[in-house]
C-alpha positions as CSV (number, residue, x, y, z in Angstrom):
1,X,-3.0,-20.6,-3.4
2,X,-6.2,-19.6,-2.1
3,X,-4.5,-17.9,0.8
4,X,-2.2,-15.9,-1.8
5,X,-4.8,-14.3,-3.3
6,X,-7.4,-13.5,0.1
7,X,-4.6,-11.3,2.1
8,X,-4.2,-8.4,-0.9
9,X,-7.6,-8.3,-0.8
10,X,-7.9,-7.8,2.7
11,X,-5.5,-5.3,2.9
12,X,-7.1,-3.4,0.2
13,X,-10.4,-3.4,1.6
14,X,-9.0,-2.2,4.7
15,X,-7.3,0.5,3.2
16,X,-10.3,1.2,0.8
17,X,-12.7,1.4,4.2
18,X,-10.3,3.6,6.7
19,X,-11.1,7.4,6.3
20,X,-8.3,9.1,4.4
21,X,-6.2,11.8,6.4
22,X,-7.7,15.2,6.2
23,X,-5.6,17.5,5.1
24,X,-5.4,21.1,7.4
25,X,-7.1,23.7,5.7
26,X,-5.3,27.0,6.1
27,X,-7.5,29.7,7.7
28,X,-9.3,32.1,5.9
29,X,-6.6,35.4,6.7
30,X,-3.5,32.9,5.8
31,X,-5.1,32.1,2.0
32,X,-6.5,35.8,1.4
33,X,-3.1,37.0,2.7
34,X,-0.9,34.6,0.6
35,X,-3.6,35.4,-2.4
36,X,-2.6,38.9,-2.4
37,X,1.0,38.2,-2.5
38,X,0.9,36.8,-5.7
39,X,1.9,38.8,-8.9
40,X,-1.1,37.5,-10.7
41,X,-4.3,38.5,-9.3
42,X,-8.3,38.3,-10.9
43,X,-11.2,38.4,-9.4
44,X,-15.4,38.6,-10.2
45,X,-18.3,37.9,-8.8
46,X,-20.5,35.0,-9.1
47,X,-23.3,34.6,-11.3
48,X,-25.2,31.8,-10.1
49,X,-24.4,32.8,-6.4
50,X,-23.6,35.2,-4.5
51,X,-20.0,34.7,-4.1
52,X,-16.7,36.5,-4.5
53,X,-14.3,34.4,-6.9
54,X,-10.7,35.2,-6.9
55,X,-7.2,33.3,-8.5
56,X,-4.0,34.3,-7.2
57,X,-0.9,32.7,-8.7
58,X,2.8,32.9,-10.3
59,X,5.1,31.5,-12.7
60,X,6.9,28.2,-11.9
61,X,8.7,27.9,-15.2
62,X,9.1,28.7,-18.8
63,X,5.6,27.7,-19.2
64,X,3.9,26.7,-15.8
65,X,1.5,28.7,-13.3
66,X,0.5,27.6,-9.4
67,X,-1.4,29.3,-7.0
68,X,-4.6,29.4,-5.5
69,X,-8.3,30.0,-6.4
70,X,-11.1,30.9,-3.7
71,X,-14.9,32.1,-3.4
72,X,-15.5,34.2,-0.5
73,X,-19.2,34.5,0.9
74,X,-20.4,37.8,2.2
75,X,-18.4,37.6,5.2
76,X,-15.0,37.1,3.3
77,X,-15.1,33.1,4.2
78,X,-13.7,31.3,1.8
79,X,-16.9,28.3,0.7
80,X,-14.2,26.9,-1.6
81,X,-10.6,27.0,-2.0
82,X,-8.0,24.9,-3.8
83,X,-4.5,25.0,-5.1
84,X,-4.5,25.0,-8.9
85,X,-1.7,24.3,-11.5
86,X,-1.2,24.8,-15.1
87,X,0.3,26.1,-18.0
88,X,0.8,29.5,-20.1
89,X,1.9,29.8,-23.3
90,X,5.0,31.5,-23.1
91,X,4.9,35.2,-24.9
92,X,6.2,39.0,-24.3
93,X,4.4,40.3,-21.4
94,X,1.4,41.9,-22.4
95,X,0.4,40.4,-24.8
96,X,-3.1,37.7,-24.9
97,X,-2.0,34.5,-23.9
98,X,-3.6,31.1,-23.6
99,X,-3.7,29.3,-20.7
100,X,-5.3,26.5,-19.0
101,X,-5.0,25.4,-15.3
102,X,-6.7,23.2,-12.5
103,X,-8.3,23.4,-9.3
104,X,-8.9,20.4,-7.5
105,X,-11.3,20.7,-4.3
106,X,-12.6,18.1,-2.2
107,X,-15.6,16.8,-4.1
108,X,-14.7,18.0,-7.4
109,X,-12.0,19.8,-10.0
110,X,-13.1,22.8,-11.7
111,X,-10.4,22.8,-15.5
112,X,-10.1,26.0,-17.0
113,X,-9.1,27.0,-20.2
114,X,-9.2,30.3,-22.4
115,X,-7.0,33.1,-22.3
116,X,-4.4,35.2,-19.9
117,X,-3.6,38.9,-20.4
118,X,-2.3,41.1,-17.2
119,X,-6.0,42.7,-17.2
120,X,-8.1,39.6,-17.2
121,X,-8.6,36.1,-17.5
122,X,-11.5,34.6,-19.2
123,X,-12.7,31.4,-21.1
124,X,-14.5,27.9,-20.5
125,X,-13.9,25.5,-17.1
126,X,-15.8,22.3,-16.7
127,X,-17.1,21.1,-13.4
128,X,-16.4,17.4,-13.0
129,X,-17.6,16.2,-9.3
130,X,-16.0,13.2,-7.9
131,X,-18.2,10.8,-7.1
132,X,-17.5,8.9,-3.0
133,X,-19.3,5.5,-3.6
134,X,-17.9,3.0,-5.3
135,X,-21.3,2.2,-7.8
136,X,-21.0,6.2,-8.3
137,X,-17.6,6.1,-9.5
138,X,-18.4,2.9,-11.6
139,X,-21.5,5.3,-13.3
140,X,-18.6,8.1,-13.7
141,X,-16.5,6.4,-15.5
142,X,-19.5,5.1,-18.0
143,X,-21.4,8.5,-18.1
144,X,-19.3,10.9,-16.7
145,X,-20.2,13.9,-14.7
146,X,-19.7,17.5,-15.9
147,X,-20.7,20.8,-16.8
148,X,-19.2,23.4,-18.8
149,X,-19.6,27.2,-18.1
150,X,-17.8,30.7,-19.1
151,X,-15.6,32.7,-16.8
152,X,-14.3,36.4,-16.7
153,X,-12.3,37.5,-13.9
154,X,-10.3,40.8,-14.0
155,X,-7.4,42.5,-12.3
156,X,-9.5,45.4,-10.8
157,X,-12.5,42.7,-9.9
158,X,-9.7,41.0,-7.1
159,X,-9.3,44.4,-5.3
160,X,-13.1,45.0,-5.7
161,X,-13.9,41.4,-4.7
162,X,-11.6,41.9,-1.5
163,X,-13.2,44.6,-0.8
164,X,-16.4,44.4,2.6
165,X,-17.8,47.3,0.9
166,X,-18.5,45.6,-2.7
167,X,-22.2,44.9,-3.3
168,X,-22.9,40.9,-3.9
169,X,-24.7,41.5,-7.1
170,X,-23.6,40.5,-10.7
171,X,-23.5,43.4,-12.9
């Protein structure tokens, strides 16, 4: 019996120890290029840094959004990028919409949440890291680990945030 019970846990603790498979990153041209592709486009600047944000993404159904979000250093790097999916409350176009979505990046997943026009986004997200050791993840689920912050992103701030010539300095 004793036997029965040792092997899953070997198996798991191998699995849990081996490295998981990284994931290729696409390159910096493919993302901006496929970014600008997409019928839905925003765009600002940071406040707490000096980075380009911008969200790129299109309809999947009646009521669901995917694409990709991004912030570019000075140099048009992208220092984060994720896919994100979500949802949009369906209405005639033009109209203020809400709409909530997620980006999930390596060592965290930004949620946000507020409200979708063609002009602009803009609302709440909440940082929540995700935490590598084991006694850190215990901790999370106890006390977990967030913060909450306001975003504004606009149609016109993705062209301007594309753009090398665009000072990196909030307004």
């Amino acid at each position: 019996m004793l036997r029965m019970s040792v092997v899953p846990v070997l198996v798991l603790s191998s699995l849990a120890l081996t490295a998981p498979a990284k994931a290729e990153s696409p390159s910096p041209k493919s993302l901006l290029d496929r970014m600008t592709t997409e019928p839905w486009r925003y765009g600002g600047l940071s406040g707490t840094m000096p980075q380009r944000l911008v969200i790129g993404f299109h309809g999947t159904g009646p009521s669901s959004l995917s694409g990709e979000f991004a912030a570019l250093d000075a140099s048009m790097r992208p220092v984060l990028a994720g896919s994100l999916t979500g949802t949009i409350s369906p209405a005639p176009p033009g109209i203020a919409v809400s709409c909530a979505f997620t980006v999930r990046l390596p060592d965290r997943v930004l949620a946000f949440k507020g409200t979708c026009t063609p002009d602009s986004l803009s609302g709440s997200f909440r940082t929540r890291n995700k935490p590598v050791l084991l006694s850190a993840q215990f901790q999370n689920v106890v006390s977990p680990s967030f913060s909450l912050d306001q975003y504004w992103l606009t149609a016109v701030g993705f062209r301007e945030a594309l753009s090398p010539t665009t000072a990196l300095s909030p307004r």
